[in-house]
C-alpha positions, -999 to 999 in steps of 0.1 A, spaced: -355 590 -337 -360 624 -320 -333 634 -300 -334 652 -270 -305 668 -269 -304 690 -237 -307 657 -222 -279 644 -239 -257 672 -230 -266 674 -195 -257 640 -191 -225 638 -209 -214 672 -184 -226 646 -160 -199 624 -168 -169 652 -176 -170 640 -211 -161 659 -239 -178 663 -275 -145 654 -287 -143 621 -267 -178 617 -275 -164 619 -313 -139 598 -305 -159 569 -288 -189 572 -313 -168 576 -343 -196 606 -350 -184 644 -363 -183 661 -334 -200 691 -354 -226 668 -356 -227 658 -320 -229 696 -310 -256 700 -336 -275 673 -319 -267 686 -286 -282 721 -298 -317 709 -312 -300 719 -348 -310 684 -357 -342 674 -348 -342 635 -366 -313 612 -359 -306 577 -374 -310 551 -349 -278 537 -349 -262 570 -344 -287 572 -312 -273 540 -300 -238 547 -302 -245 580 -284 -265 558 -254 -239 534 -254 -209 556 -249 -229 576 -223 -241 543 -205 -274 554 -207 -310 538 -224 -316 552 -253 -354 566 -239 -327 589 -218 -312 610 -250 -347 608 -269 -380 621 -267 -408 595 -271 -422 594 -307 -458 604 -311 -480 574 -326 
């Protein structure tokens, strides 16, 4: 999946999370969050996308950008 990560991060300040409760919650690197987060990574797994959307409380259309077909 193709994150979108300004998204992400917008909503996760939203929220008064941290990366390092995000860390803590996903059980993801929080390097790796940040990296995300940054557009550093541009393809993510989809389970790694999932836990992100699920510890935000969000779908996981809100943290991505739709895939081209």
């Amino acid at each position: 999946m193709r994150p979108n990560g300004p998204a992400q991060r917008a909503i996760r300040k939203a929220q008064n999370k941290s990366l390092r409760l995000l860390e803590r919650i996903t059980g993801l690197d929080r390097g790796y969050l940040s990296r995300i987060e940054t557009g550093q990574i541009r393809h993510v797994a989809d389970t790694s996308v999932q836990k992100i959307a699920d510890a935000l409380g969000v779908p996981t259309e809100a943290i991505t950008h739709k895939e081209k077909t």
